[in-house]
N, C-alpha and C positions, 0 to 999 in steps of 0.2 A: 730779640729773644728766640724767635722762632728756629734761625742759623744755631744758634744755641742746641738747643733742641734735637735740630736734624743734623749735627754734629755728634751729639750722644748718639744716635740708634746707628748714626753711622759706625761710632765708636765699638759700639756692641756687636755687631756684625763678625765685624774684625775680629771678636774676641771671640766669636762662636767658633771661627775657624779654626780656632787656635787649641779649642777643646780637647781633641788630640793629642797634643804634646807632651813635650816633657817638661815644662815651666816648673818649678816648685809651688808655684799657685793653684797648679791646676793638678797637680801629684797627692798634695796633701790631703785634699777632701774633694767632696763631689765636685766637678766643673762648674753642672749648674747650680750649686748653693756657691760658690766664689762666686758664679756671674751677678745672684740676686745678692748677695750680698754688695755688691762694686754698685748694682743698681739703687739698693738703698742708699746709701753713703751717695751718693752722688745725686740723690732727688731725684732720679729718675721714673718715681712712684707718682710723682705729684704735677700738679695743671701747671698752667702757664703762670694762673697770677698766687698762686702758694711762691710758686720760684720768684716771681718777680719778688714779693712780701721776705722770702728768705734773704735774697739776694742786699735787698735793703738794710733787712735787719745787720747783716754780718757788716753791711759798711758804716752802718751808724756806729754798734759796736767798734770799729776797728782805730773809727775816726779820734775815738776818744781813749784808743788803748795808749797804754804806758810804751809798752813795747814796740808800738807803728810808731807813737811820735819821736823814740830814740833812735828807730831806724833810719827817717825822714831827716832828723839832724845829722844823722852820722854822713847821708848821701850828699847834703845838702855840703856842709863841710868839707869832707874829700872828694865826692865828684863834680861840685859846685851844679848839685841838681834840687831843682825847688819844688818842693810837692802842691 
């Protein structure tokens, strides 16, 4: 989780740089309210074990979606990949 982590700020970084530009993301409104907002959506507000707890939640969730298990068959069937 950590590489996680130091992945995002890495990620962020990046995008400070970019603050500058001419991206339509960063045209339309303030730079740094797209950046805090990329930062919410992505958890980037929250500790290690909120993420872990989130991270979990979406796989429980996912396990039991309608739409993972049609995707899972559709793979399994033409790519002959097993989940």
């Amino acid at each position: 989780m950590n590489e996680l982590i130091n992945y995002f700020y890495l990620f962020l970084l990046y995008l400070k740089f970019l603050l500058g530009s001419k991206m339509p993301c960063f045209i339309k409104e303030d730079p740094k309210l797209t950046i805090s907002k990329l930062v919410e959506r992505l958890n980037g507000n929250k500790s290690e074990c909120e993420i872990i707890l989130l991270v979990d939640e979406l796989i429980n969730y996912s396990i039991y979606n309608w739409r993972t298990y049609q995707y899972d068959n559709f793979q399994k069937f033409t790519n002959d990949i097993y989940p």
